[in-house]
Phi, psi and omega in degrees: 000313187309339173318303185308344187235342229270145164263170195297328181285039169224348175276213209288160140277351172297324194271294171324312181307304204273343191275341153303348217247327188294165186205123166079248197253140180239093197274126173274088186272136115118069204287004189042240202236062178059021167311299183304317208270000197272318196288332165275324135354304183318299194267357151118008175269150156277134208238154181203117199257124178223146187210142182264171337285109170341252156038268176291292158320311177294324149326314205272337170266344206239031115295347162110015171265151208262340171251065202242105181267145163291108174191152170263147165309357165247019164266004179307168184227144159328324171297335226250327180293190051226091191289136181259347194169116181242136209251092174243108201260178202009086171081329200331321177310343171295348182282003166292334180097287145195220216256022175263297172016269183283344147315293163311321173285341164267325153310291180311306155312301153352314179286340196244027199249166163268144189270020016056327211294163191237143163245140204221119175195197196220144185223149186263090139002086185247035162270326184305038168257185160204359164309146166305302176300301174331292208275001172283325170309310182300291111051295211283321181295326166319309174298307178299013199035042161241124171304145206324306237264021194299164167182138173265104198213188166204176209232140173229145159211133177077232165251022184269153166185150223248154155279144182300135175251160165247131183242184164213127232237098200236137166262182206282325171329281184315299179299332171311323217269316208264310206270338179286294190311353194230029159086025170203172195246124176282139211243258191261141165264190140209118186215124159238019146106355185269198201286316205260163187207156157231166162204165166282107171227161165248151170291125181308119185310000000 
């Protein structure tokens, strides 16, 4: 849990590398409970904190972000920009979903973008593995016409429990790949070679 609260000089160095990279107004997509959006505050960017969990918003104002909405990252809209930067951190690049998804969903950000604007977050590898049961999944999913790194869940604690999502676990290829189709380009990595990666993307000329 504590993850979920760590200031930055705790977090990934993948996350640390690339969050250097924001600029001007910033939408914090599937923002918990304000970690990305307290450290950019911080440091003078407007922050648009957004999360489908009640909850996690309400943390995120009695933490002090000063813009935190109940939403999901597919209802942005062109109104809502023109966003300098959009941020999805811990793993968050899996809110694309998968590679029908995630195009579409970077086409829309796109619309509500700076022509200029940059996206920056961190994802989980999910070939760096050699457990078994991982790559038997992958296996499974493959056979179903899905990528390997797909997944469906929800999140419980207690008698609390999130509506089921769908995420994605991507190597830089498959997101290169995701990220061309909906019209924008990886600018930069941060790979250190562990389970998680960040990058830098931009919009494509």
């Amino acid at each position: 849990m504590a993850r979920y609260f760590a200031p930055a000089r705790r977090w990934i160095d993948a996350e640390r590398e690339v969050v250097r990279s924001a600029r001007g107004m910033v939408l914090d997509a599937g923002a918990g409970v304000g970690r990305v959006a307290l450290h950019l505050q911080d440091r003078g960017h407007d922050v648009v904190a957004i999360d489908t969990s009640p909850g996690a918003i309400r943390v995120c104002r009695e933490l002090g972000v000063r813009r935190a909405e109940v939403r999901a990252v597919s209802s942005v809209r062109t109104a809502d920009g023109p966003f300098d930067t959009f941020a999805f951190f811990g793993n968050n690049l899996g809110l694309l979903r998968d590679d029908r998804h995630g195009p579409w969903l970077l086409r829309r950000l796109r619309a509500a973008a700076t022509p200029d604007a940059r996206l920056i977050g961190s994802i989980r590898d999910p070939y760096r593995t050699d457990d078994p049961d991982a790559l038997a999944y992958h296996e499974r999913n493959r056979e179903r016409g899905r990528m390997a790194g797909q997944t469906r869940f929800r999140l419980r604690y207690r008698s609390h429990r999130s509506a089921w999502f769908d995420y994605a676990a991507m190597s830089l290829p498959e997101l290169t790949a995701i990220a061309a189709a909906g019209g924008w380009h990886v600018d930069r990595v941060a790979d250190d070679g562990g389970p998680r990666y960040g990058v830098v993307l931009s919009v494509a000329g």
